[in-house]
Wavefront OBJ file of the C-alpha trace (Angstrom):
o trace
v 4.900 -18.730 -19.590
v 5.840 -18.915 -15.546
v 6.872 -15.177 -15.303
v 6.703 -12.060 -17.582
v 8.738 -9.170 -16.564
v 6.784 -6.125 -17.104
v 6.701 -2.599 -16.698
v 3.942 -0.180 -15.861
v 3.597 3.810 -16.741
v 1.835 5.980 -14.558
v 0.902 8.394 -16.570
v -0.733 6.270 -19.858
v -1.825 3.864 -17.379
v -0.081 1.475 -20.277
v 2.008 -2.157 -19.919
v 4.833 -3.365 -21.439
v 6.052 -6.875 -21.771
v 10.002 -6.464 -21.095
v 10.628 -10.247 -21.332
v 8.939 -13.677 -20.467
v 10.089 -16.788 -19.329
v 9.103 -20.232 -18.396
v 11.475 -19.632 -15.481
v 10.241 -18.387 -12.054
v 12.008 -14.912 -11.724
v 11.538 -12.553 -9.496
v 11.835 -8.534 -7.712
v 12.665 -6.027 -10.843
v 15.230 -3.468 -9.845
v 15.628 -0.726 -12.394
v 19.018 0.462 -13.053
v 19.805 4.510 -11.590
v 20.566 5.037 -15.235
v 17.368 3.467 -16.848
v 19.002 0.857 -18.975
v 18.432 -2.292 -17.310
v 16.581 -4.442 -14.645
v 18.312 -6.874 -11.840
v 16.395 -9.828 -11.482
v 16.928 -12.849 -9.768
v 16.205 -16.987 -10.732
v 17.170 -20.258 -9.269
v 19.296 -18.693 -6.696
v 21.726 -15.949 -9.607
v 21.153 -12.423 -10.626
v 20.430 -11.767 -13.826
v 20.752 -8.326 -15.908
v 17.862 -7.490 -18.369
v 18.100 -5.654 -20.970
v 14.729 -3.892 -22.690
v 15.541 -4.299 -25.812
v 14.536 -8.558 -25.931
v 17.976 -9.884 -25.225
v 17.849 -12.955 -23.082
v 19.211 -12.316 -19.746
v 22.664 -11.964 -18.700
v 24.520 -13.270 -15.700
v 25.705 -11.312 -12.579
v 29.076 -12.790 -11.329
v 28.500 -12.995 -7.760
v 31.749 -15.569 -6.586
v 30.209 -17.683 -3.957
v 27.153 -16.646 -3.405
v 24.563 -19.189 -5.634
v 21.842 -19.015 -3.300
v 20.304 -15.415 -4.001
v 17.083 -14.875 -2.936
v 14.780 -11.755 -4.375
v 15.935 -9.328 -1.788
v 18.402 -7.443 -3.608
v 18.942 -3.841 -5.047
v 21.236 -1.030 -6.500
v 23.085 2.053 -5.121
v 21.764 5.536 -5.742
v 25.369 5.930 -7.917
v 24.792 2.649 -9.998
v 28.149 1.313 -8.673
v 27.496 -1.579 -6.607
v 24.772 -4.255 -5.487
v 23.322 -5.596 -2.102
v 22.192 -8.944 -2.092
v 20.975 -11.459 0.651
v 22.202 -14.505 0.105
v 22.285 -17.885 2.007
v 25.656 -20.136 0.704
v 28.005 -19.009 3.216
v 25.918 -19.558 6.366
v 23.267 -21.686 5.774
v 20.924 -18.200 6.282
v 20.203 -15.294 4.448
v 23.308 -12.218 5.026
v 23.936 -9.169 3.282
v 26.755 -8.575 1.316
v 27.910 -6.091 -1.315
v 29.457 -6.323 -4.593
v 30.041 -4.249 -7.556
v 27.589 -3.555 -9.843
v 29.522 -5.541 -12.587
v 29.888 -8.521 -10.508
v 32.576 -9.938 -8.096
v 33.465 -11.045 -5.145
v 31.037 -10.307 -2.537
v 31.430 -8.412 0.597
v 29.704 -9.445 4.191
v 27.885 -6.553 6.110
v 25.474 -7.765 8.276
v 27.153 -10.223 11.219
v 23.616 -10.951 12.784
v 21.903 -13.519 11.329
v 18.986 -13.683 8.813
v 18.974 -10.515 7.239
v 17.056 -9.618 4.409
v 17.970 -6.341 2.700
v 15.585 -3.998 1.408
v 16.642 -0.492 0.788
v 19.425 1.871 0.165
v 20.197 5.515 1.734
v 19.362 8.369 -1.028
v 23.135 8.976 -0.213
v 23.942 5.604 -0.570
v 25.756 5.318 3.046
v 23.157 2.761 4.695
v 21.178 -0.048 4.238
v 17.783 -0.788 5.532
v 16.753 -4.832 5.776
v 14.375 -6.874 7.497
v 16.424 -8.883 10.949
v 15.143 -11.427 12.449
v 16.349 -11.852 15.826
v 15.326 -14.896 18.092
v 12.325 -15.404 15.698
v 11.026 -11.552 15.773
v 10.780 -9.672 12.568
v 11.866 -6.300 13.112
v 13.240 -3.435 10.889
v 17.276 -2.419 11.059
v 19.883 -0.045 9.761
v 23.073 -0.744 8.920
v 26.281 1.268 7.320
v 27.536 0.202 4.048
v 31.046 -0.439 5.917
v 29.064 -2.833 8.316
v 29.521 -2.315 12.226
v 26.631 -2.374 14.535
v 23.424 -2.390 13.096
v 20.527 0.071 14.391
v 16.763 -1.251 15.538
v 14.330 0.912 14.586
v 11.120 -1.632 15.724
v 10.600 -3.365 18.541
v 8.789 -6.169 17.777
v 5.201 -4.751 17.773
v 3.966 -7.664 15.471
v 5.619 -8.586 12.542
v 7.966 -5.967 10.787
v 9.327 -6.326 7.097
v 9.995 -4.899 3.718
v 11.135 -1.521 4.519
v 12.309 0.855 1.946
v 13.684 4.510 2.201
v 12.101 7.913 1.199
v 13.993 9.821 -1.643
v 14.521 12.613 0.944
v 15.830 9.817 3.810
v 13.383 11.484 6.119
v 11.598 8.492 6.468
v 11.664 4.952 6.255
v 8.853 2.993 5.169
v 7.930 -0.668 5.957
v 5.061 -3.119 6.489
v 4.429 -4.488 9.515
v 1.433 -6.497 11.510
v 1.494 -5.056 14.620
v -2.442 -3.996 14.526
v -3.110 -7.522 13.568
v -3.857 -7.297 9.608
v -0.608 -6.045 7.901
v -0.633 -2.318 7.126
v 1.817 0.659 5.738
v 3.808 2.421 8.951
v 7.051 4.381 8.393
v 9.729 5.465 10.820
v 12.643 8.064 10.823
v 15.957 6.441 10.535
v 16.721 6.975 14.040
v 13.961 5.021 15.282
v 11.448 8.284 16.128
v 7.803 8.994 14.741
v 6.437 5.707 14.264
v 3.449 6.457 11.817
v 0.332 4.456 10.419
v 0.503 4.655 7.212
v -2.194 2.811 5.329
v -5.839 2.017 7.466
v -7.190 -0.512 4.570
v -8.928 -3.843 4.311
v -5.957 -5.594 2.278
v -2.758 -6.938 3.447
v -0.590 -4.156 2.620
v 2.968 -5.450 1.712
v 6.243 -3.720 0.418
v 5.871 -0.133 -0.036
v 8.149 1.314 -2.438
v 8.713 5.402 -2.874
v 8.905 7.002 -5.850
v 12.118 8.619 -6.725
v 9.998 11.665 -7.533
v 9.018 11.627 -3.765
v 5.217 11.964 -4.835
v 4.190 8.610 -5.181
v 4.024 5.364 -2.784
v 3.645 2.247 -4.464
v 1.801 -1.086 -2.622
v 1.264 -4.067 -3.470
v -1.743 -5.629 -1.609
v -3.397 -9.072 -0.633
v -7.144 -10.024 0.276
v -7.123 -8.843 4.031
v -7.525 -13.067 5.338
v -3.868 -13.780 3.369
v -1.361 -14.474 6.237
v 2.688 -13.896 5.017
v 3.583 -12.707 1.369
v 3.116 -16.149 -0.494
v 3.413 -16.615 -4.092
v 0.539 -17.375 -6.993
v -2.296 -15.597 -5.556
v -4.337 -12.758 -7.219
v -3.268 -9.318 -5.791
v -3.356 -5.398 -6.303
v -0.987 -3.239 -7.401
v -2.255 0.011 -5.178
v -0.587 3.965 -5.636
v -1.197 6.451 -3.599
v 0.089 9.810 -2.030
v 3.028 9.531 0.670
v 1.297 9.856 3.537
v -1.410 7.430 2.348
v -3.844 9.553 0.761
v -5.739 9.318 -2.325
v -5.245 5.330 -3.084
v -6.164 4.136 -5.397
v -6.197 0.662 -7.703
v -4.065 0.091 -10.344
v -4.572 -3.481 -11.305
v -5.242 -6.791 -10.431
v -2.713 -9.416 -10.957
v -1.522 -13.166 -10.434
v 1.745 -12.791 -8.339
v 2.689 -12.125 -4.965
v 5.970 -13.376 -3.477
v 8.679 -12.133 -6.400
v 6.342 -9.518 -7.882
v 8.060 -6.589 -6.453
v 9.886 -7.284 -3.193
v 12.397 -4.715 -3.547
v 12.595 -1.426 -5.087
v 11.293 -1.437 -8.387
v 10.973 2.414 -9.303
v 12.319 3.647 -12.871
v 14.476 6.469 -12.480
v 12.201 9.345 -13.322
v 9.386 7.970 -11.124
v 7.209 7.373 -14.035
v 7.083 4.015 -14.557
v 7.945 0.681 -12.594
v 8.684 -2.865 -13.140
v 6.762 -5.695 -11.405
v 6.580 -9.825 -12.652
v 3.546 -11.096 -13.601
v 3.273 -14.629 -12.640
v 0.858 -17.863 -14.527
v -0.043 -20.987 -12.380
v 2.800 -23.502 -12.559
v 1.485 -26.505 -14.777
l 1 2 3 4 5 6 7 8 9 10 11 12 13 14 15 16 17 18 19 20 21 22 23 24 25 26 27 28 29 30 31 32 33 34 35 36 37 38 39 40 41 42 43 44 45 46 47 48 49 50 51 52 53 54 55 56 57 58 59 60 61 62 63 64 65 66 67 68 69 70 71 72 73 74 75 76 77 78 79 80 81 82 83 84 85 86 87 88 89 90 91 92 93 94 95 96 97 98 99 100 101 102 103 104 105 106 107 108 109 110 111 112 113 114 115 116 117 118 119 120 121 122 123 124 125 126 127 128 129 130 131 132 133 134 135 136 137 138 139 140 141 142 143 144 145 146 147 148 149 150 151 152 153 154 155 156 157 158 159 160 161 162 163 164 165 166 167 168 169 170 171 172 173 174 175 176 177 178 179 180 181 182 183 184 185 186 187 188 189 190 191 192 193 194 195 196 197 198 199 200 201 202 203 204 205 206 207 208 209 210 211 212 213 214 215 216 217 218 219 220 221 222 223 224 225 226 227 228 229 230 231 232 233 234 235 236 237 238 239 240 241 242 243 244 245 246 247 248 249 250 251 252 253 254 255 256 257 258 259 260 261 262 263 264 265 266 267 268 269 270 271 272 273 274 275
């Protein structure tokens, strides 16, 4: 088994096995209706069910080099993906949630998406501009896209608060990566973890009472894969953290939003060491 896509409840503190594969797989979204996962594999999306059906496939026209950074609309209706077959490096385009043709938004070149608006009208993705790594918002129609960092260190993985008062990324720029977040117009930079891990893509609860971590031994430099790592929870503002778990994943264990609808629960692959 190379990757098991599970899911994780809060509450019961209890894991379930959605589906396993000898496949790498990767980033969980759960569906705004609760009925299915997006995942992606060998460069398609994939819809899982949770009821043990093998995984189905995503139409997504040209685009055959998806990488994990991809999510849902607050309304269900369509899908942002990053993708790499048009321009030899990762864009953003858009695409109904049922599959089709896709739809180029961001111009500027790589750009990693990462999170939606609670309204649904922007995107929020990872740029990287003349090799800096910096966080940027974009509408859903496309036009000019909006810097919110300035290349203090290295910037990723941001993801939006339910309320879109803030937006939440990772970033190195105190030399260890660490939790900051940042209102969408660029205002407010704040610290948001102070810890001894490498604290990567933080995710928001839908509930708006929950931030959701995942975290590396403090000397691990980037987000690789097939490392042991820690699932961390704690209030929005960065209080009260605490562990959830230990695990053997990394890169692809939950790159992108990965909340269930209610805020209860939330998906995450589990990965074993490649044979």
């Amino acid at each position: 088994m190379r990757s098991s896509i599970e899911t994780y409840d809060i509450v019961t503190a209890e894991t379930r096995v959605v589906w396993q594969t000898e496949r790498l797989v990767e980033a969980p979204n759960w569906s705004p209706d609760g009925r299915y996962l997006i995942i992606n594999g060998d460069g398609r999306l994939y819809r899982l069910a949770f009821d043990g059906s093998e995984p189905v496939e995503i139409e997504t026209g040209f685009a055959h080099l998806c990488n994990n950074d991809h999510g849902i609309s607050p309304d269900g209706s369509t899908i942002a993906i990053s993708d790499k077959t048009e321009f030899g490096k990762s864009a953003i385009y858009l695409l109904p949630a049922s599959g089709g043709t896709p739809r180029l938004v961001t111009p500027n070149l790589p750009s990693y998406w990462h999170g939606w608006s609670p309204d649904g009208g922007a995107l929020t993705y990872c740029g990287i501009r003349d090799q800096v790594f910096d966080i940027y918002t974009i509408s859903v129609e496309g036009g000019e896209e909006r810097r919110l960092t300035q290349g203090e260190g290295r910037n990723d993985g941001p993801d939006w608060s339910p309320d879109g008062a803030w937006i939440y990324f990772n970033s190195s720029r105190t030399g260890r990566m660490q939790i900051w977040r940042v209102r969408p117009d660029g205002t407010d930079v704040e610290r948001v973890t102070d810890s001894p891990y490498g604290d990567w893509f933080p995710h928001p609860s839908p509930d708006g009472r929950h931030l959701l971590v995942l975290s590396y031994d403090g000397d691990v430099f980037d987000h690789p894969r097939d490392l042991n790592v820690r699932l961390r929870l704690m209030e929005m503002d960065g209080s009260n953290a605490r562990e959830l778990f230990e695990l053997f994943g990394g890169q692809g264990t939950m790159n992108v939003p990965n909340w269930s609808p209610k805020g209860d629960r939330f998906a995450f692959v589990r990965y074993e060491p490649e044979s």
